[in-house]
C-alpha positions as CSV (number, residue, x, y, z in Angstrom):
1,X,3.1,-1.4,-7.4
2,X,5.5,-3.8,-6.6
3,X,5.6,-4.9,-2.9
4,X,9.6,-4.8,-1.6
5,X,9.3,-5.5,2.7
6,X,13.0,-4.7,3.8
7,X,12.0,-6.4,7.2
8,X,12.3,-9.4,9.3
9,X,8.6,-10.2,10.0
10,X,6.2,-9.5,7.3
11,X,3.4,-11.8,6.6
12,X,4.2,-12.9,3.4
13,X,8.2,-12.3,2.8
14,X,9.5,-11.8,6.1
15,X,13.4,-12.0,6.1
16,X,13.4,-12.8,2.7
17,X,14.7,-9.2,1.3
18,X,16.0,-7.9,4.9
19,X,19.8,-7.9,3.4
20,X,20.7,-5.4,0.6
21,X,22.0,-7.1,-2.0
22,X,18.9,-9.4,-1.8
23,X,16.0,-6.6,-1.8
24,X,18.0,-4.9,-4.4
25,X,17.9,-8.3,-6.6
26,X,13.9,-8.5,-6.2
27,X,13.4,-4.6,-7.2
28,X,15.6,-5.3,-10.2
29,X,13.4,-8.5,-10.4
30,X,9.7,-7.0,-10.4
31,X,11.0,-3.7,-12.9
32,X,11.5,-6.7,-15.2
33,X,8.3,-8.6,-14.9
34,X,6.9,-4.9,-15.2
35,X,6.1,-3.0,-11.8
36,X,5.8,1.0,-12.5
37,X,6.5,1.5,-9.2
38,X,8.3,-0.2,-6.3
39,X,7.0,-0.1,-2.6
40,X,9.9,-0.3,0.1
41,X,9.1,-0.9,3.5
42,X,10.8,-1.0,6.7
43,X,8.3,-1.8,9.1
44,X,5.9,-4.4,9.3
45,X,2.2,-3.6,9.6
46,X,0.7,-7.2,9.8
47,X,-1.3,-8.1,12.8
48,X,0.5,-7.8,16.1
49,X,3.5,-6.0,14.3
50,X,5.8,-4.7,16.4
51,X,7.5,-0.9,16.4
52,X,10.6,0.2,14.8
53,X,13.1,2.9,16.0
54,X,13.3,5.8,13.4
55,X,16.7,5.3,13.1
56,X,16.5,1.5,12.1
57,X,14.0,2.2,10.0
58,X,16.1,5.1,8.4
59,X,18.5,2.7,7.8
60,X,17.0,0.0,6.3
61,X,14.7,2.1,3.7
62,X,17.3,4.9,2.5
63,X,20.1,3.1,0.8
64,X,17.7,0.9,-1.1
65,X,15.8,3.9,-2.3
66,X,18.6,5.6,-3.4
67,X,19.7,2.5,-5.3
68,X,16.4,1.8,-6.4
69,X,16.1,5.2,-7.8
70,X,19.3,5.1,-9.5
71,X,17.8,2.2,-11.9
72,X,15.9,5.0,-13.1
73,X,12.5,3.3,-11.2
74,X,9.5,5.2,-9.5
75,X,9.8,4.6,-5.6
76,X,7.3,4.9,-2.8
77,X,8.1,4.3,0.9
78,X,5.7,2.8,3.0
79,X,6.0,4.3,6.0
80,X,4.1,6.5,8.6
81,X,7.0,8.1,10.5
82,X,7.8,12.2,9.3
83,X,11.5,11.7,10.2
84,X,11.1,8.6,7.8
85,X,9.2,10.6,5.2
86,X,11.8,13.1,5.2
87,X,14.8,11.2,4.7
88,X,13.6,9.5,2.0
89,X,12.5,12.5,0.4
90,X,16.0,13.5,0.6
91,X,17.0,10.4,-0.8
92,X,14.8,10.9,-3.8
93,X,11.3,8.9,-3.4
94,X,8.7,9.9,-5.6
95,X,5.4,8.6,-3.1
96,X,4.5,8.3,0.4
97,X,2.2,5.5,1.3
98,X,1.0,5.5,4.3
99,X,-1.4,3.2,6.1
100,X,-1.7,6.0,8.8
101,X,-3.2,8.5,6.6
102,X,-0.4,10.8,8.2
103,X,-1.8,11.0,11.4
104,X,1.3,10.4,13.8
105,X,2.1,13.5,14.8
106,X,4.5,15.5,12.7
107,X,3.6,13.3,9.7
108,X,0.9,16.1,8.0
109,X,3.6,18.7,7.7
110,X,6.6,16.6,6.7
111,X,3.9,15.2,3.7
112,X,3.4,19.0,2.9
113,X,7.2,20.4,3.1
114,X,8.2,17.2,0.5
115,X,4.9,18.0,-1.6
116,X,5.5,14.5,-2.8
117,X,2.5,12.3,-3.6
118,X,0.7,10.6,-0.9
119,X,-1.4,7.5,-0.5
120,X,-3.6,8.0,2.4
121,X,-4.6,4.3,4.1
122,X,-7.7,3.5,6.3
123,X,-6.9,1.4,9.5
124,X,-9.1,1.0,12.4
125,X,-6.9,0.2,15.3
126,X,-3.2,0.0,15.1
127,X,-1.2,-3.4,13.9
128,X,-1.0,-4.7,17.0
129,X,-4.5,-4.8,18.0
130,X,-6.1,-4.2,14.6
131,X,-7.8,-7.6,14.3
132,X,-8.5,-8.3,17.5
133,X,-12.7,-6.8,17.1
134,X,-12.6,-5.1,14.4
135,X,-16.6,-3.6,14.7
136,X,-18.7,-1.2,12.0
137,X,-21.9,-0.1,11.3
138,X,-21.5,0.2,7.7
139,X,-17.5,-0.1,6.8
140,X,-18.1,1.5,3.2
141,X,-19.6,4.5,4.7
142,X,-17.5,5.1,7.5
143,X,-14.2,4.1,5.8
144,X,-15.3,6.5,3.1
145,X,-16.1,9.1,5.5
146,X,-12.9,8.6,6.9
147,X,-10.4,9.1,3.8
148,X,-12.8,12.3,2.9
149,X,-11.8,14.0,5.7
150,X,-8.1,13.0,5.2
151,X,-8.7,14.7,1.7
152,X,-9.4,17.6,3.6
153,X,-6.7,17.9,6.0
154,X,-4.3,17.2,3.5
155,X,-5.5,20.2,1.4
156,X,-5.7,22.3,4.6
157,X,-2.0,21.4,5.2
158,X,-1.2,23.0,1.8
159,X,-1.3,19.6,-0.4
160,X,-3.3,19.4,-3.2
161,X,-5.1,16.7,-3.9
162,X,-3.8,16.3,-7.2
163,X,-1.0,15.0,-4.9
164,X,-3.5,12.5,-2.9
165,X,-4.8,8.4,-3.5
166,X,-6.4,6.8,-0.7
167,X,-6.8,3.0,0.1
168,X,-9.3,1.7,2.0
169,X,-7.1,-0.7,3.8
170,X,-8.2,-4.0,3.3
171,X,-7.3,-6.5,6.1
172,X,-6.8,-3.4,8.5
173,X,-8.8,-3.6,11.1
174,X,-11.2,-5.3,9.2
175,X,-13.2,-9.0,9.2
176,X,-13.7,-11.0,6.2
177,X,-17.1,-9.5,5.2
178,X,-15.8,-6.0,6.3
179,X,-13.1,-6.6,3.0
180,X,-15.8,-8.0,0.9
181,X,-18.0,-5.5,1.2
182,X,-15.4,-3.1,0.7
183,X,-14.5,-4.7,-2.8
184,X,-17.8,-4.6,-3.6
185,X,-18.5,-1.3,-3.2
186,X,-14.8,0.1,-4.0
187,X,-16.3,2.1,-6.9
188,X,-17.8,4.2,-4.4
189,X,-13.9,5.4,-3.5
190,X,-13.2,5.7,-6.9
191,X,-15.6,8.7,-7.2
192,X,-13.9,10.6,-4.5
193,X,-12.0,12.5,-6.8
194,X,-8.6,10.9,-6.5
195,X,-6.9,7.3,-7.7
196,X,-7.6,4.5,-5.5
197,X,-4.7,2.0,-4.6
198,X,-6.0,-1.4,-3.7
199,X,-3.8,-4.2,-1.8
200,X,-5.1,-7.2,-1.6
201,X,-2.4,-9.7,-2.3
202,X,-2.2,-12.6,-0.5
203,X,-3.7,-11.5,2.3
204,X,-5.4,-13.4,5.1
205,X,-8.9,-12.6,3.9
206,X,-7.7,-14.2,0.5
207,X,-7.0,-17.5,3.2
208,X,-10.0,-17.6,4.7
209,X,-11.9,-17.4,1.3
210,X,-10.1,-20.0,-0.3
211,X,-8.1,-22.3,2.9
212,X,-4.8,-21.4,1.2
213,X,-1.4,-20.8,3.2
214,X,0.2,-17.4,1.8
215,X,2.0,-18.6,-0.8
216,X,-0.5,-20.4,-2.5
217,X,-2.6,-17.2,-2.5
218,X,-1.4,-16.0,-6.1
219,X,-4.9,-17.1,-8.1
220,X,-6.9,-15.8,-5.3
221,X,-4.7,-12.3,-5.8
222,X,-5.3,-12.0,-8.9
223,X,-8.9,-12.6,-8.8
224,X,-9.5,-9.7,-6.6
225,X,-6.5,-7.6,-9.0
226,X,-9.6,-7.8,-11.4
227,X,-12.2,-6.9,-9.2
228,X,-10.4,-3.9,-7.9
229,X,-9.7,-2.5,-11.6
230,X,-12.9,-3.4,-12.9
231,X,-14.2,-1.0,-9.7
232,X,-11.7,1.8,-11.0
233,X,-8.8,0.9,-8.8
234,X,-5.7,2.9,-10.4
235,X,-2.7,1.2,-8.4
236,X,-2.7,-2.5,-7.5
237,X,0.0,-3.2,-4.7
238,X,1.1,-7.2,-5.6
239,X,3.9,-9.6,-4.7
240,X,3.4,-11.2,-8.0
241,X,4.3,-8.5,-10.8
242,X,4.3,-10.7,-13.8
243,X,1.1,-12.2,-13.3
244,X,-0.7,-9.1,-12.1
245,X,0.7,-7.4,-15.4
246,X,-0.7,-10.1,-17.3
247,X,-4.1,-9.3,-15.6
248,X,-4.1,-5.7,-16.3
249,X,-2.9,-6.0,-20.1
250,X,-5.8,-8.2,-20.8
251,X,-8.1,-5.7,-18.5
252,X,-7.1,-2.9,-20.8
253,X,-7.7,-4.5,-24.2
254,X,-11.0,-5.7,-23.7
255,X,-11.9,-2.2,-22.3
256,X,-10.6,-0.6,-25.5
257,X,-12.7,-2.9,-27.3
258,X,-15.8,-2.0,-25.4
């Protein structure tokens, strides 16, 4: 899963893709260097994010999906708004991904009248305040307890969990050792039942590991690409396609040869 931030303040690429022709360019860019899917976004989630108005975000993420769909690529929109979710299902996305777990209000039945599939995230918090004391007994378990009972909701809203992939929401409202131990143990969300979608890349835990500013984080990303599809990880959301790709072809043959 290709990462495609159509906003001005992301952590990583921030302004970079916020004008059309330029976000359309890097889509075209990662379906080269091999993405199966590309993630469009409209509203930054990094720590002390601030809000965006439906309509803006309407805007931004709709005529690039369309587009982005019309190269005959698979689209999800990251996003945790219903009016959101809607429109892009009307524009043609094939995922919602959302680091909400659709629990803004409306967001549950707008999942279930697209019937699309949906990637349910684990945050404790919201961006703004996410990091500011981030506190668990046992993050595995309670994150895992967590996306279980989203499961459940979902199915109780009418969509099936053949529909469903969780996260477990690494650098969201979590400490360094909080996303360690969650790699660690990220087998334990693979046997939930449905894929797991880990996103890692070049985030700050990847800085504080290795003293790296964000763009120097592409080893460190990779490193924990591995980790997360040695633990059963199904979806890797990257910047870095190519490399990632590279990763995952030499993951897959020496599997086959097992």
């Amino acid at each position: 899963m290709g990462i495609l931030n159509v906003t001005p303040d992301s952590f990583s690429d921030g302004a970079k893709y916020n004008q059309f022709d330029k976000a359309l360019a890097h889509a075209e860019y990662m379906l080269a260097e091999g993405a199966d899917i590309i993630d469009i976004g409209g509203e930054s989630t990094r720590p002390g994010a601030a809000e965006v108005a439906v309509a803006e975000e309407i805007e931004r993420v709709v005529p690039l999906i369309e587009r982005v769909k019309s190269l005959g690529a698979r689209v999800s929109v990251d996003t945790s708004k219903p009016e959101v979710m809607l429109a892009a299902a009307d524009a043609g996305v094939d995922m919602i991904n959302d680091v909400r777990a659709l629990q803004s209000p409306g967001a549950l039945a707008a999942a279930a009248a697209c019937q699309l599939p949906v990637c349910l995230m684990h945050m404790q918090g919201q961006p703004r305040t996410m990091q500011a004391n981030p506190q668990y007994a046992d993050v595995v378990e309670e994150v895992r307890h967590f996306l279980i009972e989203r499961i459940h909701a979902c199915e109780k809203a009418g969509i099936a969990s053949r529909l469903l992939s969780i996260d477990p929401g690494f650098g969201f409202g979590k400490t360094l050792t909080h996303n360690i131990a969650l790699l660690n143990h990220l087998s334990a969300f693979s046997q939930l039942g449905v894929p797991v979608l880990a996103g890692m890349s070049r985030k700050s835990m990847l800085g504080q590991i290795t003293g790296r500013e964000v763009h120097d984080r592409m080893p460190a990303s990779l490193a924990v690409a591995l980790m997360a599809m040695q633990q059963g990880a199904k979806i890797i959301r990257v910047h870095d396609v190519a490399e990632t790709a590279d990763v995952r072809k030499v993951f897959i043959a020496c599997r086959k040869e097992q």
